[in-house]
Backbone atoms as SQL, in Angstrom:
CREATE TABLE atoms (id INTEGER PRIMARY KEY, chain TEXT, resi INTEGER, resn TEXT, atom TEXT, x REAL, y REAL, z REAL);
INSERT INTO atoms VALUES
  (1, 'A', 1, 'UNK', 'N', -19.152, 1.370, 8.585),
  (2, 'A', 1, 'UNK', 'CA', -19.264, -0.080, 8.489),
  (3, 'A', 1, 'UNK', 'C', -18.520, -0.529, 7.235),
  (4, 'A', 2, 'UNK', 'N', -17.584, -1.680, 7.456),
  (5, 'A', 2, 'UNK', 'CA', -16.632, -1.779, 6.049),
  (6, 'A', 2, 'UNK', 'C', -17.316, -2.966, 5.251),
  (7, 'A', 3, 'UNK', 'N', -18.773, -4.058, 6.010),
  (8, 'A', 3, 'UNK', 'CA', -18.852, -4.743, 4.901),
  (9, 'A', 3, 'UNK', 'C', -20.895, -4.134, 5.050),
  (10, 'A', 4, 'UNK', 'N', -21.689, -4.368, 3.876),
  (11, 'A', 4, 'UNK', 'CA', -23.076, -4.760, 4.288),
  (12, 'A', 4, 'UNK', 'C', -23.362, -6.445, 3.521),
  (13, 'A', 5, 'UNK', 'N', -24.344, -6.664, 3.961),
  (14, 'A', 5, 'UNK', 'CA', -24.806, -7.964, 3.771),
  (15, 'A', 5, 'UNK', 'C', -25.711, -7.866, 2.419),
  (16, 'A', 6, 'UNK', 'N', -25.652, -9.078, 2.217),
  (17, 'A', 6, 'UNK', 'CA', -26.179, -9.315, 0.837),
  (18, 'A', 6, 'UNK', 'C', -27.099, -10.080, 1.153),
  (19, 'A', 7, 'UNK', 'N', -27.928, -10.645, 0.174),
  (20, 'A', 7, 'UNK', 'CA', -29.133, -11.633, 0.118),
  (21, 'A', 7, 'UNK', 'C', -28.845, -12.962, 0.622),
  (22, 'A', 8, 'UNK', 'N', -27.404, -13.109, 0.069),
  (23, 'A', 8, 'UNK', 'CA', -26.833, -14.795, 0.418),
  (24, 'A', 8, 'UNK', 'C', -25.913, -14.565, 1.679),
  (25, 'A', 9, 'UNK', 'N', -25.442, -13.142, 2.442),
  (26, 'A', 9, 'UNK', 'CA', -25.074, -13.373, 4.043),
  (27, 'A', 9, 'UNK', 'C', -23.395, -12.901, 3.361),
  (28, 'A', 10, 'UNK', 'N', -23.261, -13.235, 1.677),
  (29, 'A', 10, 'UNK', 'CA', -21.429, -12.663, 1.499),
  (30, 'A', 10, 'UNK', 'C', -21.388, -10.933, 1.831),
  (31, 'A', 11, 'UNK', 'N', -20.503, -10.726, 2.572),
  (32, 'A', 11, 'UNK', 'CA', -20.065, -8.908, 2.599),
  (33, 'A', 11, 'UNK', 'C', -19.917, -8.596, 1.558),
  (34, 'A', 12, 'UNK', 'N', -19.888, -7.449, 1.855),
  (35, 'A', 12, 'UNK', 'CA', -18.808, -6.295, 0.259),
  (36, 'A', 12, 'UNK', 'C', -17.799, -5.421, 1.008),
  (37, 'A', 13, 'UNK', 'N', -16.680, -5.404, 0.330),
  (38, 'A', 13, 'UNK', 'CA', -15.843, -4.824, 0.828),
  (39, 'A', 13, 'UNK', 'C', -15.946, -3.409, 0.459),
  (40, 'A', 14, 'UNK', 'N', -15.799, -2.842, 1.476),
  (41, 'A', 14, 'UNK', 'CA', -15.440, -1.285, 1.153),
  (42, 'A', 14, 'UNK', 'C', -14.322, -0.572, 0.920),
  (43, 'A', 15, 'UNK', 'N', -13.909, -0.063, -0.676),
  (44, 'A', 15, 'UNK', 'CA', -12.759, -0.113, -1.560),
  (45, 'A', 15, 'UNK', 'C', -12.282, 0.984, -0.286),
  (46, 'A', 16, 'UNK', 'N', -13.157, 2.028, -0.214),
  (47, 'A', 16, 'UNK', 'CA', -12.528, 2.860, 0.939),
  (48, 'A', 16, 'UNK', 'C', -11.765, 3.080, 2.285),
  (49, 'A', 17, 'UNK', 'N', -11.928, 1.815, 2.803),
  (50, 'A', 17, 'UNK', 'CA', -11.738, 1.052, 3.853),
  (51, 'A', 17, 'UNK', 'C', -10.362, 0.154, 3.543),
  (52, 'A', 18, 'UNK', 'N', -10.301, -0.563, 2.381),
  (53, 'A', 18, 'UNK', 'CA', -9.378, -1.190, 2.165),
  (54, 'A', 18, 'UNK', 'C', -8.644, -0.097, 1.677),
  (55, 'A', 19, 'UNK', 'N', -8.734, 0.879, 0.953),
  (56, 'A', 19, 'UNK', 'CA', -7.501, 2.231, 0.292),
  (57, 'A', 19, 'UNK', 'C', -7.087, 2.236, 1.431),
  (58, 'A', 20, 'UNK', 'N', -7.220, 2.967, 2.516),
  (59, 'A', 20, 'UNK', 'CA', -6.716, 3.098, 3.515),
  (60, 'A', 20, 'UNK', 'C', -6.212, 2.455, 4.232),
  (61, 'A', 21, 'UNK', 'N', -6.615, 0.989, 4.565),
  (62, 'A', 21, 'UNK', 'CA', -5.581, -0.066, 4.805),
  (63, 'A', 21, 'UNK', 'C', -4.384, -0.436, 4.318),
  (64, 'A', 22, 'UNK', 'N', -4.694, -0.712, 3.119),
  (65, 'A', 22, 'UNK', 'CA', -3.940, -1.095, 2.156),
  (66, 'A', 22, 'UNK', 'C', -2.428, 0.243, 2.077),
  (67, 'A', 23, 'UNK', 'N', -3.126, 1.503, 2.038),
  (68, 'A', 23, 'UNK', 'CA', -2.335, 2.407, 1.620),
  (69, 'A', 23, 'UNK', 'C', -1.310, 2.573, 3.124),
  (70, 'A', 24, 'UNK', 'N', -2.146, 2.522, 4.379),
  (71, 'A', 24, 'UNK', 'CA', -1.070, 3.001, 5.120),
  (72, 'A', 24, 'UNK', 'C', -0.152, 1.469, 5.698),
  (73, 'A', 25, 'UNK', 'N', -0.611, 0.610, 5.198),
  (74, 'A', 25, 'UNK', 'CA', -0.298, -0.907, 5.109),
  (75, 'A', 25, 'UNK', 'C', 1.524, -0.955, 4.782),
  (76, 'A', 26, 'UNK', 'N', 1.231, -0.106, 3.767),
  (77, 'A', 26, 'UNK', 'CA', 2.056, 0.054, 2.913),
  (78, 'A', 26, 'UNK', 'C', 3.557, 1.149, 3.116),
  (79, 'A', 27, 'UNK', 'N', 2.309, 2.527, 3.196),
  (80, 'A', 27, 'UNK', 'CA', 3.806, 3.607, 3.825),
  (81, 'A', 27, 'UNK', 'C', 4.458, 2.759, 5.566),
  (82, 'A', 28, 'UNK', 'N', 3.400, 2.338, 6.227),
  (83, 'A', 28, 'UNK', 'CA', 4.690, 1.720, 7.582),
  (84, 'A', 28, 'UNK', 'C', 5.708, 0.915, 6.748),
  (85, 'A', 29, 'UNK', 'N', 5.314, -0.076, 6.099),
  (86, 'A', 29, 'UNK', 'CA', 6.450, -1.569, 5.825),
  (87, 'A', 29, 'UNK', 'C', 7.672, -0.309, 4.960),
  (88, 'A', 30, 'UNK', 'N', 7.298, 0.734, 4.314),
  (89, 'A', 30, 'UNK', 'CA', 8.127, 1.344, 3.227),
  (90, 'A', 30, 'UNK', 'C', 9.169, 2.051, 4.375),
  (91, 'A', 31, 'UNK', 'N', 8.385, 2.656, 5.674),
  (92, 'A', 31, 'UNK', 'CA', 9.100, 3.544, 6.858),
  (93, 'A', 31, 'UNK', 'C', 9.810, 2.508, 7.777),
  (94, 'A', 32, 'UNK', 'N', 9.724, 1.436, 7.723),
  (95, 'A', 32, 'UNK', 'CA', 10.202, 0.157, 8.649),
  (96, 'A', 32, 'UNK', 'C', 11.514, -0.570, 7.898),
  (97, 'A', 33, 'UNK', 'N', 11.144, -0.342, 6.153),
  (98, 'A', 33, 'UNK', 'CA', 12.362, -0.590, 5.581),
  (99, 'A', 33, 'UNK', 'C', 13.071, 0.362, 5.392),
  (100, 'A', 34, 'UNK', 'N', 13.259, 1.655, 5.433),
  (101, 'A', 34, 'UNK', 'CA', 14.179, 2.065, 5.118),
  (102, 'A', 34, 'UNK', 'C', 15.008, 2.645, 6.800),
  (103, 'A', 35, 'UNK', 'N', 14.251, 2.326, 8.138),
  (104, 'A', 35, 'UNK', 'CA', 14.681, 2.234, 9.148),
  (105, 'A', 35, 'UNK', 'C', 15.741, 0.842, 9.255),
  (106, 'A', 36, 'UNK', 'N', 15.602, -0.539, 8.872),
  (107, 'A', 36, 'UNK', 'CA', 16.416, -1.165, 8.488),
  (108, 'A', 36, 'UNK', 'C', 17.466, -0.785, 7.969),
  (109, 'A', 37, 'UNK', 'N', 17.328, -0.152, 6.446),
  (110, 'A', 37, 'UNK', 'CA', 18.355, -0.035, 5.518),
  (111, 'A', 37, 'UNK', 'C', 19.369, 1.272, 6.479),
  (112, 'A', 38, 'UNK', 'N', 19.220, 2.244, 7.455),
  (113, 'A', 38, 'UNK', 'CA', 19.539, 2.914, 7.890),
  (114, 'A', 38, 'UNK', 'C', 20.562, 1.710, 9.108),
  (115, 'A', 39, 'UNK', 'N', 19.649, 1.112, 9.689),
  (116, 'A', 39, 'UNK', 'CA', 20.282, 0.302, 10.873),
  (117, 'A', 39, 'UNK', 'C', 21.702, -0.885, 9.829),
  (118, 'A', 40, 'UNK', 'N', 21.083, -1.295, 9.318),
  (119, 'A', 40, 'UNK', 'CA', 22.297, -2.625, 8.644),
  (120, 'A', 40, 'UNK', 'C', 22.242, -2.059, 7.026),
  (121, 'A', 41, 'UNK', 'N', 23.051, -1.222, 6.993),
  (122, 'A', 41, 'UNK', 'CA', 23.371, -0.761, 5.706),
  (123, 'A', 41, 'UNK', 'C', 23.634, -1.905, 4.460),
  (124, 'A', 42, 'UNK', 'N', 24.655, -3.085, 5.387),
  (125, 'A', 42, 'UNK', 'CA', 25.220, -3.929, 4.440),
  (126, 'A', 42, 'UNK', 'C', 23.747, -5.049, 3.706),
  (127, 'A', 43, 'UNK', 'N', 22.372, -4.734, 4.149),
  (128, 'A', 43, 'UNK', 'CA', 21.400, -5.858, 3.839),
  (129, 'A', 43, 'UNK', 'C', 20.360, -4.639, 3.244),
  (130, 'A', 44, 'UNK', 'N', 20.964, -3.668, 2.711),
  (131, 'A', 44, 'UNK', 'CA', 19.804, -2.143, 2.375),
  (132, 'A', 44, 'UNK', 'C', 19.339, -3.125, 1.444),
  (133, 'A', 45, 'UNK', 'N', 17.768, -2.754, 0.491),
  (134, 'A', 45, 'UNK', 'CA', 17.432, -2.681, -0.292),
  (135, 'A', 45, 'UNK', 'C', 17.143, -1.471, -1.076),
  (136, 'A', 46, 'UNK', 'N', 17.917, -0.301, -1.190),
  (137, 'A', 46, 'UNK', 'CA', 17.435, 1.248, -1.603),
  (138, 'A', 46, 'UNK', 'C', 17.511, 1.057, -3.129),
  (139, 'A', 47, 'UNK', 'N', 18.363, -0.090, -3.763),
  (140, 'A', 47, 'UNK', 'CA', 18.150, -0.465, -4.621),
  (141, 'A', 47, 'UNK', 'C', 16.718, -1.125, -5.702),
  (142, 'A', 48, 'UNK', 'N', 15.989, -1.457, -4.664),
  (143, 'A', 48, 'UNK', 'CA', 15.094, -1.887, -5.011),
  (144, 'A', 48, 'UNK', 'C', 13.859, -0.780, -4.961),
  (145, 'A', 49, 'UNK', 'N', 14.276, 0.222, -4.070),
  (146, 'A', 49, 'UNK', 'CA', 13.012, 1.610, -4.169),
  (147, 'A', 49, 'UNK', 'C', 13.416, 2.216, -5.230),
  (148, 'A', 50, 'UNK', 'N', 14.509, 2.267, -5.741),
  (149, 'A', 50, 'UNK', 'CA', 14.729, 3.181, -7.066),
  (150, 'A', 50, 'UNK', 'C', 14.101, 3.001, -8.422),
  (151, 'A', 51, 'UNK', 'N', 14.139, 1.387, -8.717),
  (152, 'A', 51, 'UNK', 'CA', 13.023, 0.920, -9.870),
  (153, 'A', 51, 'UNK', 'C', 11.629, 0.729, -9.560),
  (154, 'A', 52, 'UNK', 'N', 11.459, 0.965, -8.081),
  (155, 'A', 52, 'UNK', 'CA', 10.085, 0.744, -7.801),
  (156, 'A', 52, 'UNK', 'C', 9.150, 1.997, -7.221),
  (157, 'A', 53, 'UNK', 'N', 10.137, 3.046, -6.748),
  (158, 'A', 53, 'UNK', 'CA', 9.256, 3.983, -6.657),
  (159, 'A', 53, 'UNK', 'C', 9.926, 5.702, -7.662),
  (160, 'A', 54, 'UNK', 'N', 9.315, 6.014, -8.439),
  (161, 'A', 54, 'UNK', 'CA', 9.708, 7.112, -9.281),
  (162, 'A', 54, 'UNK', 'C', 10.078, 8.231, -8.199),
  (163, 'A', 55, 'UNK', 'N', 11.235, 8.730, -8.955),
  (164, 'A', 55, 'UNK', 'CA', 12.002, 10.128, -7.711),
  (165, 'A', 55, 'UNK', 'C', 12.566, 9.843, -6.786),
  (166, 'A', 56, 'UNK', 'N', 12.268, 8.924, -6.362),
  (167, 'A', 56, 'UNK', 'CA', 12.627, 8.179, -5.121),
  (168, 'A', 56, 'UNK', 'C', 14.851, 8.228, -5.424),
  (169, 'A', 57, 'UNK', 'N', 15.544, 8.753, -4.284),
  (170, 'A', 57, 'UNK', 'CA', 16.912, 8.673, -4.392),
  (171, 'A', 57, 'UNK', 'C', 17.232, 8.584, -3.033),
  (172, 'A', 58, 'UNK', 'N', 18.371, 7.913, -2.552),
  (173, 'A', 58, 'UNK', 'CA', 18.806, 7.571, -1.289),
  (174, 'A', 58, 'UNK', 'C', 19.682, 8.470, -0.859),
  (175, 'A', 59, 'UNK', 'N', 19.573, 8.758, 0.871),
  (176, 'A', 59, 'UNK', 'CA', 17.722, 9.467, 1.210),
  (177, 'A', 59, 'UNK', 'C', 18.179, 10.862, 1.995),
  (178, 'A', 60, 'UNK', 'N', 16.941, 11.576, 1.161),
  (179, 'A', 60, 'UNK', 'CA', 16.905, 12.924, 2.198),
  (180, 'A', 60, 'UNK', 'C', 15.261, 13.003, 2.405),
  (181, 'A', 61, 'UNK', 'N', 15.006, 13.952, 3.059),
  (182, 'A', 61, 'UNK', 'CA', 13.615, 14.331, 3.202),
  (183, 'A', 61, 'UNK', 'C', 12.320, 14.147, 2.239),
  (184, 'A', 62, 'UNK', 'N', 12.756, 14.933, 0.956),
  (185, 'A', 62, 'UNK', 'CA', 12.276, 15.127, 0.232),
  (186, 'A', 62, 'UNK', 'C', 11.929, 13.361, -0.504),
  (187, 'A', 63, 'UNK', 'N', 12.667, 12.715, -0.789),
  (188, 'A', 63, 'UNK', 'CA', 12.918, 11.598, -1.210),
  (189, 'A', 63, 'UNK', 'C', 11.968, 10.406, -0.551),
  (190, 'A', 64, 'UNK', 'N', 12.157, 10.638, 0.516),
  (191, 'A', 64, 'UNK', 'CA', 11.802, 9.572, 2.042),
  (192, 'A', 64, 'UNK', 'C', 10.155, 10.190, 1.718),
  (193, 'A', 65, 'UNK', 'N', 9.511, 11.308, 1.742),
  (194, 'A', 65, 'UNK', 'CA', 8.032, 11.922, 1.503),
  (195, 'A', 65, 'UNK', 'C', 7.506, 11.350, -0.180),
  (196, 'A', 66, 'UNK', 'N', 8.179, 11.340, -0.677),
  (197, 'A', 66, 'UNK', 'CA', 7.611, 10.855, -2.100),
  (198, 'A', 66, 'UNK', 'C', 7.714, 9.240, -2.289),
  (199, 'A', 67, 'UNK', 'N', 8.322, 8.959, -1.216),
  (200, 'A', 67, 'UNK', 'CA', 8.263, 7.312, -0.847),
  (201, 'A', 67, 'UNK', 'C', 7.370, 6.899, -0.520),
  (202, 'A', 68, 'UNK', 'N', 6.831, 7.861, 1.222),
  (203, 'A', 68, 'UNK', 'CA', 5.566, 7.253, 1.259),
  (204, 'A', 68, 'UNK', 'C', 4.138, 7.296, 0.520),
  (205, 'A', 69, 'UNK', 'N', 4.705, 8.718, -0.218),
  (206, 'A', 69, 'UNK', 'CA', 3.019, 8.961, -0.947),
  (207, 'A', 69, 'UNK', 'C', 3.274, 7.975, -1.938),
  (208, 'A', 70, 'UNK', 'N', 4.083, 7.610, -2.790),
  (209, 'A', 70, 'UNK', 'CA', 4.139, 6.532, -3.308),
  (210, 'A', 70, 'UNK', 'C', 3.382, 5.567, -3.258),
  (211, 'A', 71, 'UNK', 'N', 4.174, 4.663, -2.000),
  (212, 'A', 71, 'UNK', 'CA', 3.729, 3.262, -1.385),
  (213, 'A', 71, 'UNK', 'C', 2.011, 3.945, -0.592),
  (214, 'A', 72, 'UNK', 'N', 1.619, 4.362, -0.575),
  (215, 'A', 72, 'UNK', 'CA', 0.056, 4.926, 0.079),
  (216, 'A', 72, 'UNK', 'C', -0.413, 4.959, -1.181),
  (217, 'A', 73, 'UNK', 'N', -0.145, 5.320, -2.611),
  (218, 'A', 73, 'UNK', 'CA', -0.899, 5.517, -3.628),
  (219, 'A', 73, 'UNK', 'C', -1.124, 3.765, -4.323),
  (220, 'A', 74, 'UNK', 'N', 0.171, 3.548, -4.550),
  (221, 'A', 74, 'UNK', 'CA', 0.382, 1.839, -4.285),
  (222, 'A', 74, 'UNK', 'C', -0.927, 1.163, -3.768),
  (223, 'A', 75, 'UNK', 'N', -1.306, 1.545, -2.797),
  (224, 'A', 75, 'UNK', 'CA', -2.217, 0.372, -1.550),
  (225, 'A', 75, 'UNK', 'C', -3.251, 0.872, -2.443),
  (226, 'A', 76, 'UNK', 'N', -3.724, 2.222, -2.785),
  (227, 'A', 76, 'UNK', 'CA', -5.092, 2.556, -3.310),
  (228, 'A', 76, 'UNK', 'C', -5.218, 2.628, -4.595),
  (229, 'A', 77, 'UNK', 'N', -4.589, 1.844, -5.108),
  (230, 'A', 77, 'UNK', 'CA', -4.430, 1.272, -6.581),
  (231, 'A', 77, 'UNK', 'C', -4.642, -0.337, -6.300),
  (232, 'A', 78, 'UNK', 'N', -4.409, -1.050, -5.684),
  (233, 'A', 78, 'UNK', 'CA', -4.299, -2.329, -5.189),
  (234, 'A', 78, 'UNK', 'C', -6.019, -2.251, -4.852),
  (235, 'A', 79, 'UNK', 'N', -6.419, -1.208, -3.920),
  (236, 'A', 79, 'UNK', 'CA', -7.652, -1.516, -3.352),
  (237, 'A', 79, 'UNK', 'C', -8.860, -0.797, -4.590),
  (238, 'A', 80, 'UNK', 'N', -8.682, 0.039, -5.189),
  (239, 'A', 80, 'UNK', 'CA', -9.145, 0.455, -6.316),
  (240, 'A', 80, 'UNK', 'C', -9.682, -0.860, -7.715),
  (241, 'A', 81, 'UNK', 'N', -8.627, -1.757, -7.341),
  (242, 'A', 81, 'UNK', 'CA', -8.501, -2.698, -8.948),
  (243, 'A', 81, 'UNK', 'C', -9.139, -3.982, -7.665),
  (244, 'A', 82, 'UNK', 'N', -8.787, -4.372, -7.111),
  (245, 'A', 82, 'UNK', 'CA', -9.271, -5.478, -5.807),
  (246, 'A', 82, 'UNK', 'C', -10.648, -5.352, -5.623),
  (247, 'A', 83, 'UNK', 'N', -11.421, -4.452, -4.515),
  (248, 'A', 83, 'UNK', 'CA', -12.081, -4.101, -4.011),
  (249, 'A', 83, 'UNK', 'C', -13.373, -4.315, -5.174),
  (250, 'A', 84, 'UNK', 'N', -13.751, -3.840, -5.992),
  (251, 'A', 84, 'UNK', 'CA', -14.481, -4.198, -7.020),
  (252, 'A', 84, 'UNK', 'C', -14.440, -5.423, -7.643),
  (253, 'A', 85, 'UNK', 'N', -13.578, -5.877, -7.798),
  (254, 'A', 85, 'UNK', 'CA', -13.187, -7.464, -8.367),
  (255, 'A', 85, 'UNK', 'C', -13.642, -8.255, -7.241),
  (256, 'A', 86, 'UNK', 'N', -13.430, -8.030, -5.865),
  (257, 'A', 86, 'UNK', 'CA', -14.036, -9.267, -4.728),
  (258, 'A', 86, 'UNK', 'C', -15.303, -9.002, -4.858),
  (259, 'A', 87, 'UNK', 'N', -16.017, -7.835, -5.004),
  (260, 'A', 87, 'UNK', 'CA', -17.591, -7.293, -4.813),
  (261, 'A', 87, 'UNK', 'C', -18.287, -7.760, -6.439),
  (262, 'A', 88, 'UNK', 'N', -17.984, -7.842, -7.175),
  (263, 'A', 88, 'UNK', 'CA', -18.499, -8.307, -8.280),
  (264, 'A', 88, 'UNK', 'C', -18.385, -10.165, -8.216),
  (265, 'A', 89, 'UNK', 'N', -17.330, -10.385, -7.696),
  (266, 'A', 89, 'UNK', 'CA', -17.364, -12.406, -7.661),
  (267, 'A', 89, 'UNK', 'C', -18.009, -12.765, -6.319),
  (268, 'A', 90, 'UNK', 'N', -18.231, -11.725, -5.100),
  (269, 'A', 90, 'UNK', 'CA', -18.531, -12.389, -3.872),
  (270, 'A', 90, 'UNK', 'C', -20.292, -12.365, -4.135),
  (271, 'A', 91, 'UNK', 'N', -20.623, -11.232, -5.185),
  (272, 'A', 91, 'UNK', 'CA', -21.904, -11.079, -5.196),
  (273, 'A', 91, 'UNK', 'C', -22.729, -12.327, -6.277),
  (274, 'A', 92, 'UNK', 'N', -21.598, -12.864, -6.656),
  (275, 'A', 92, 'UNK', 'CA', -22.185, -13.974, -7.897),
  (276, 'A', 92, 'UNK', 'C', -22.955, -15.328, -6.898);
């Protein structure tokens, strides 16, 4: 169950629930862009994975795998710092 009820009827989110959203949220849009950048080379952004994801170089295997654990660690950092912050103000 991703929310339980409270006294006043607000959910709580479950950081666990959202990591995992969030995280594989994340590796598709990262596997969808660089299927783009493969299809229309001339509109790539690989430029923009290089300052944004560490190791990350355009692309072989190895590269493309540390992308997604990346962008998946990404989402559960997002839901890690989030997830507690909605559950502490939804409970006020």
């Amino acid at each position: 169950m991703t929310q339980s009820n409270t006294k006043d009827g607000i959910g709580r989110l479950s950081v666990f629930s959202l990591g995992m959203s969030l995280g594989l949220f994340l590796s598709i849009t990262f596997s969808l862009c660089v299927g783009f950048d493969l299809m229309f080379p001339h509109y790539a952004m690989h430029g923009a994975w290089h300052d944004l994801l560490p190791g990350f170089v355009w692309l072989n295997w190895g590269s493309f795998a540390i992308g997604l654990v990346e962008t998946f660690l990404y989402g559960w950092y997002a839901a890690l710092i989030f997830g507690p912050l909605y559950n502490i103000f939804a409970g006020r």
